[in-house]
N, C-alpha and C positions, 0 to 999 in steps of 0.2 A: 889653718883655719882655726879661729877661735870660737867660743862659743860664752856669749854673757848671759847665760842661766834661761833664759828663754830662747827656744827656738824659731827660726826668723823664716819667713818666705823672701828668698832673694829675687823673687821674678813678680809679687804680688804688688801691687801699690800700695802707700799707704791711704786709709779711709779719709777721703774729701768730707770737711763739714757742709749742715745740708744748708741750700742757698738761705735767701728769707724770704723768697717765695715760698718754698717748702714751708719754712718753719709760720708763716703767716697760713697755709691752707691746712697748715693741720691744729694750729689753734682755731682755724675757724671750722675745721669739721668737729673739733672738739665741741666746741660752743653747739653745734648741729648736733651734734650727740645728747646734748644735757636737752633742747627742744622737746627732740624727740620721744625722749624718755619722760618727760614730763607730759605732752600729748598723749603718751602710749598707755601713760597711768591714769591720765583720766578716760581715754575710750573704753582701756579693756573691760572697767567693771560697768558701764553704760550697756553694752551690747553683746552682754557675751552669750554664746561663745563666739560671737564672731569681731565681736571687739578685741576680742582677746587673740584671735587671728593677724587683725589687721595689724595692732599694734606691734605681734612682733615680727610681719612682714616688714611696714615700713621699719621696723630696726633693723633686720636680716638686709633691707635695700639699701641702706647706708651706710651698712659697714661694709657691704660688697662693692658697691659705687666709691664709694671713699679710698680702697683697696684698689680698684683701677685709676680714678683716677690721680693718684700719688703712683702709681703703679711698683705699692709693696707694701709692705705688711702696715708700715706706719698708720697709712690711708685709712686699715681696719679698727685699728687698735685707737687713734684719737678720738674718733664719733664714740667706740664702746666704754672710754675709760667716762667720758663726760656723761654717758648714759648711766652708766651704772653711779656715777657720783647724785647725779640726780634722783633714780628711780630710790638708790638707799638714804637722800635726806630726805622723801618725799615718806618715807617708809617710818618716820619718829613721829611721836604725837606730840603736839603743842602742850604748855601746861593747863589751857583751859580743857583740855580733854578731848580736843579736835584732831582728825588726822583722815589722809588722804585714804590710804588701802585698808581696808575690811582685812580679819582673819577667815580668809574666805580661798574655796579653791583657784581657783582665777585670780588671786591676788598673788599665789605662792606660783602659778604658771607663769604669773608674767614676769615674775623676778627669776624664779629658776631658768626660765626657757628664755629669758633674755639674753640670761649672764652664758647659756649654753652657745645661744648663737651667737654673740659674740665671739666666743673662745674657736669655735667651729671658724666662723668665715677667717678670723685672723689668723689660726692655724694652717689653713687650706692654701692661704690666698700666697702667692707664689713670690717669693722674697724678689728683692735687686740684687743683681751680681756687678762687682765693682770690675768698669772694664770693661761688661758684655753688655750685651743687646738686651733690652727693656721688652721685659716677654710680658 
């Protein structure tokens, strides 16, 4: 038996690329991600505190529904990556001196407690195993 510096699983498959169905529903949950976070930035200082609820339910919804239906982490993580791209350009002030979020409590929940759930549902959300059954 030889061994070329890395160790090899000889019973494992190698990783299949993903179709371009995948790669097309996770650019477009991506794109669903940057919506939402944009939505989410303007309810939450509208009505809070329950803007600030909804807002980051509907994000906790689609990074949970995104995570099934890709059924794996990817699912979570493309809607939160385009969220968070959103919610932080949305978060810079223009030169005339305009800008979306207030230094305001609700402004720092929505970004902390976004980027939380995000990290949470993608963490949680139950990977693919190459080979086995789509749990």
């Amino acid at each position: 038996m030889t061994f070329t510096g890395k160790q090899q699983n000889m019973y494992a498959p190698p990783p299949a690329m993903p179709s371009a169905g995948r790669i097309a529903a996770c650019a477009g949950l991506f794109v669903l991600g940057a919506v939402v976070g944009v939505a989410g930035g303007l309810v939450q200082s509208g009505w809070f505190p329950g803007g600030l609820l909804l807002a980051l339910a509907g994000a906790a919804g689609l990074f949970v529904g995104g995570a099934h239906a890709l059924a794996g982490r990817a699912g979570a993580v493309a809607p939160a990556i385009g969220w968070m791209i959103a919610v932080v350009l949305l978060t810079t002030s223009r030169p005339e001196g305009d800008f979306l979020f207030a230094a305001g409590l609700g402004s720092y929940l929505f970004l902390l407690g976004g980027m939380a759930v995000a990290v949470i549902c993608a963490t949680l959300c139950r990977g693919r195993r190459p080979g086995g059954p789509v749990v």
